[in-house]
C-alpha positions in Angstrom: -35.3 -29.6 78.9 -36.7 -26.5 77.4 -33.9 -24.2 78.0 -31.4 -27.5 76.1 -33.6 -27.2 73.6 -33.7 -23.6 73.2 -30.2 -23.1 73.2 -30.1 -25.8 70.7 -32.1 -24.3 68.0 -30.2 -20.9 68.7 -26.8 -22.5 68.0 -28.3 -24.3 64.6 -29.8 -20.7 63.7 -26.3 -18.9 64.5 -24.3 -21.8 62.0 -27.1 -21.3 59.1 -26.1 -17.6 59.8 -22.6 -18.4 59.9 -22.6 -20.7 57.0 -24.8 -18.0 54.9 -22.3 -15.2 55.4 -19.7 -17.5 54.1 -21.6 -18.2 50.9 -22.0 -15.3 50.1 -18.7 -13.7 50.7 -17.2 -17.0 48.5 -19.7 -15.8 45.5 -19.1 -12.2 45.7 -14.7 -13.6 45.7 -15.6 -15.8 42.9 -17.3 -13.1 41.0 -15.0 -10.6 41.2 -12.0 -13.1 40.4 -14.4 -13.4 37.5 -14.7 -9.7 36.3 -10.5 -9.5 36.8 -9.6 -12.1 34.7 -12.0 -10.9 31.6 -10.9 -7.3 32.7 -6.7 -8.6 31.8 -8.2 -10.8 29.1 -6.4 -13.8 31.5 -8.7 -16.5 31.3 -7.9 -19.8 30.5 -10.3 -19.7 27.9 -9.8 -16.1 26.5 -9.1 -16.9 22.4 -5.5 -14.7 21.2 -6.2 -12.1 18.2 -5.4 -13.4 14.9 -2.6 -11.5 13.3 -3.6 -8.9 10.9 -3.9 -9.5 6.8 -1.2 -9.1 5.0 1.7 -8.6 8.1 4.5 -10.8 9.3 4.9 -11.8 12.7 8.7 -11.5 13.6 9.3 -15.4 14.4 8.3 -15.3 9.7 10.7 -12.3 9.1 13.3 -13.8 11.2 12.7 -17.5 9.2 13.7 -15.3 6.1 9.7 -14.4 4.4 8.9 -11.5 2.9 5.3 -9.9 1.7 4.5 -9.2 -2.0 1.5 -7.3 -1.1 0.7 -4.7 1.0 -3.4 -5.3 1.7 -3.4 -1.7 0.4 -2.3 -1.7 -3.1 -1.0 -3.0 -6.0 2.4 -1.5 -5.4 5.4 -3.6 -7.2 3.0 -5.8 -9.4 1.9 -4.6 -12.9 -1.4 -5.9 -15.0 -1.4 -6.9 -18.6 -3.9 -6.3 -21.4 -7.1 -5.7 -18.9 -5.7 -3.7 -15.9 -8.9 -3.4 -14.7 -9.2 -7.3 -13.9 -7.4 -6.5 -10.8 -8.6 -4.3 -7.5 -8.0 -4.2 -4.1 -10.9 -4.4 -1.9 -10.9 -5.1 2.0 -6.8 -6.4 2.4 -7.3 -8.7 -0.7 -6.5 -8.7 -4.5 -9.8 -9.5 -6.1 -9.3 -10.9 -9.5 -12.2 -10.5 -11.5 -12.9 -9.6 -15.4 -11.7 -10.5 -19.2 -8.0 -12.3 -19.3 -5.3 -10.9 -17.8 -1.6 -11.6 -15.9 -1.1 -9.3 -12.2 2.9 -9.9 -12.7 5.2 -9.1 -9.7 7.7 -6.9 -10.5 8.4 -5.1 -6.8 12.5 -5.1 -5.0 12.0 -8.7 -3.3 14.8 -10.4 -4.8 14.5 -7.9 -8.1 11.3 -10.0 -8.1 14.0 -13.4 -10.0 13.1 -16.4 -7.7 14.5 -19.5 -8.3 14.6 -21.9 -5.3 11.8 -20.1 -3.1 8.7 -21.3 -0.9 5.2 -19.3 -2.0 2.5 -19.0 0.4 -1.1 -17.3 -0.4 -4.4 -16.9 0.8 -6.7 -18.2 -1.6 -10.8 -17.7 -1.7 -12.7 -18.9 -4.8 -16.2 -18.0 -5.9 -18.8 -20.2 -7.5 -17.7 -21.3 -10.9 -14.4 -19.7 -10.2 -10.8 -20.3 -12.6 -7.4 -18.2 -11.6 -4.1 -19.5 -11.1 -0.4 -18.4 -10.0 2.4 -18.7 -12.2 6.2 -18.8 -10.7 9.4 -19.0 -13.2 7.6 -16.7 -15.0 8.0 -13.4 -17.3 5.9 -10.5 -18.1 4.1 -10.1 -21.0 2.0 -7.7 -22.7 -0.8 -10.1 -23.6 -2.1 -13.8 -24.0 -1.2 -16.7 -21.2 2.1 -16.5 -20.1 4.1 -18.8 -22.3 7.3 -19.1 -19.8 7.1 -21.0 -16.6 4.1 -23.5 -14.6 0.6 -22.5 -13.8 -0.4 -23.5 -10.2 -4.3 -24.3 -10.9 -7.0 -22.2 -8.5 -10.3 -23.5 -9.4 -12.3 -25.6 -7.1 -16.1 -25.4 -9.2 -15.2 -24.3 -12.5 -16.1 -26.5 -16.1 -12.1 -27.7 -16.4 -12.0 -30.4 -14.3 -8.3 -29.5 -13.3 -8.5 -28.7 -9.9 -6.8 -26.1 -7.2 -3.2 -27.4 -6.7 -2.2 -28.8 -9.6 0.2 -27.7 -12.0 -1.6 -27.1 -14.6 -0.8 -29.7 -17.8 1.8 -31.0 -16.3 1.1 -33.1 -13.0 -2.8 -32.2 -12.6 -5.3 -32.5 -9.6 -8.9 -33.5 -10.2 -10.1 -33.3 -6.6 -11.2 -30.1 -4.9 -9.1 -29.7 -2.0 -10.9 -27.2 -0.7 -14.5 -25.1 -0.8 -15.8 -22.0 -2.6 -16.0 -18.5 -0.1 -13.5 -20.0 2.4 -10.2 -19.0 2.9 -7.4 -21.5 2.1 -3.5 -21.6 2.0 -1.9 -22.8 -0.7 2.2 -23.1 -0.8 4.3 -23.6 -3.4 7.5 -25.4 -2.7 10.4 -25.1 -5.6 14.0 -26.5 -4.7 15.9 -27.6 -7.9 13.7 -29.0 -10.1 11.4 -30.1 -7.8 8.3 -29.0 -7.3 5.6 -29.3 -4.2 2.2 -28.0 -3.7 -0.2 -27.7 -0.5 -3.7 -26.9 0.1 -4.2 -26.0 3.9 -0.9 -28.1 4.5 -2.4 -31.1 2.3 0.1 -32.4 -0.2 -1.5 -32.0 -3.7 1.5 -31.9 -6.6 4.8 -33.8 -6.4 6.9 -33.4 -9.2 10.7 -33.6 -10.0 11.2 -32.2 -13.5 13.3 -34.4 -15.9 16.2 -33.4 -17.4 14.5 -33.2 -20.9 10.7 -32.5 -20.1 8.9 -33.6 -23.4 6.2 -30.7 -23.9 3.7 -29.5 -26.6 5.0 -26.9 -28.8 2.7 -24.1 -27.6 4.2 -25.2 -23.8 7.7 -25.4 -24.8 8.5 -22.3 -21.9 6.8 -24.9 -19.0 10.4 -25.5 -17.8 11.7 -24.4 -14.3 14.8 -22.2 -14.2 14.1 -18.6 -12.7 11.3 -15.9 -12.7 8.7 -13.8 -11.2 5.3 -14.3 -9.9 2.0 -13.8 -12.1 -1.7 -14.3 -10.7 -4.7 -15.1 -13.5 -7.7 -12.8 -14.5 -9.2 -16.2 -16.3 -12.7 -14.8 -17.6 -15.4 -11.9 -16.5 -17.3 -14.5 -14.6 -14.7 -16.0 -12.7 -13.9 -14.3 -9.2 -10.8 -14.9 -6.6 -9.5 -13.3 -4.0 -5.7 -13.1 -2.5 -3.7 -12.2 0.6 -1.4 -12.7 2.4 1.1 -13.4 -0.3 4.9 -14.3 1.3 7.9 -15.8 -0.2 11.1 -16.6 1.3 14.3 -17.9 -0.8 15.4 -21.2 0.4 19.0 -22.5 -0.2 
């Protein structure tokens, strides 16, 4: 009975052995199936790159957009009254100081747009008022007088908010926060007009064929034009990127 027994325990030693070797060698696999996959960035739960500022990836050029701004400067645009309204700091036009209109006036479509989707990155400061002007014209001075306004103020005094165009079919609800990015598009077929905050629908509006406006908004018509973006007032700060367009048909 001794000897059964002995040979016993030294079996149930040798599979603890067994079993011990095998745990280990399953860790050490584990672990260094572990290390590969953060080596190849292959995990399941490894988070892709977001594309750079102000760059197109090649599925947007081939859907027909283009970039207005090069995160770098403020190549093909041109500043009215108070250049100095306008900078670029860190891939972004900041907009900050006394009145003033940053026209486009680069080669994408001899910057004339007619039918045309607009997309921007948009981040407003406390207190903030800007906006972005399409069917537009440059001027020397004063608020553009041809064309809409597309309203970018989420905290400012004027209780027309981001999204709206401006006077004409307003918004009074912030659709988004101050010192977050957002994307706002601007939709234009005809004489119909559409607006989106962060793909939330904000304006709607079909223009009639004899718009009724005040006399010192008789230009607020659609027809054709360039892109503007507005210096409001020295306390008001904005910041853009990542402004596209593409014609549409």
């Amino acid at each position: 009975m001794k000897n059964t027994a002995g040979l016993s325990g030294w079996m149930r030693d040798a599979r603890q052995s067994r079993d011990a070797r095998i745990g280990r060698i399953a860790r050490g696999a584990h672990l260094a199936l572990a290390l590969l996959c953060l080596a190849l960035g292959a995990c399941a739960t490894a988070t892709p790159a977001a594309p750079a500022a102000n760059t197109l990836t090649q599925a947007e050029r081939d859907a027909g957009w283009q970039l207005l701004f090069d995160g770098k400067t403020l190549d093909g645009w041109r500043a009215s009254e108070q250049p100095g309204s306008f900078q670029v700091r860190d891939d972004s036009i900041v907009v900050r100081g006394p009145r003033s209109h940053l026209f486009y006036v680069g080669p994408v479509q001899q910057h004339d747009f007619r039918d045309f989707e607009l997309r921007l990155e948009v981040m407003t400061f406390p207190g903030a008022n800007s906006g972005v002007y399409f069917h537009t014209a440059w001027q020397d001075e004063g608020w553009p007088a041809k064309g809409y306004e597309v309203q970018v103020n989420n905290t400012q005094s004027d209780p027309k908010r981001t999204g709206g165009l401006y006077a004409v079919e307003d918004n009074f609800e912030a659709p988004a926060a101050d010192r977050q990015w957002f994307e706002m598009t601007v939709r234009v077929e005809g004489k119909h007009v559409t607006t989106f905050v962060d793909g939330k629908p904000i304006a709607d509006y079909t223009e009639p064929a004899d718009p009724q406006r005040p006399a010192e908004m008789a230009g607020r018509v659609l027809g054709s034009g360039t892109i503007a973006l507005q210096a409001h007032d020295p306390d008001s700060e904005v910041h853009y990127r990542n402004i596209r367009i593409r014609a549409l048909p």
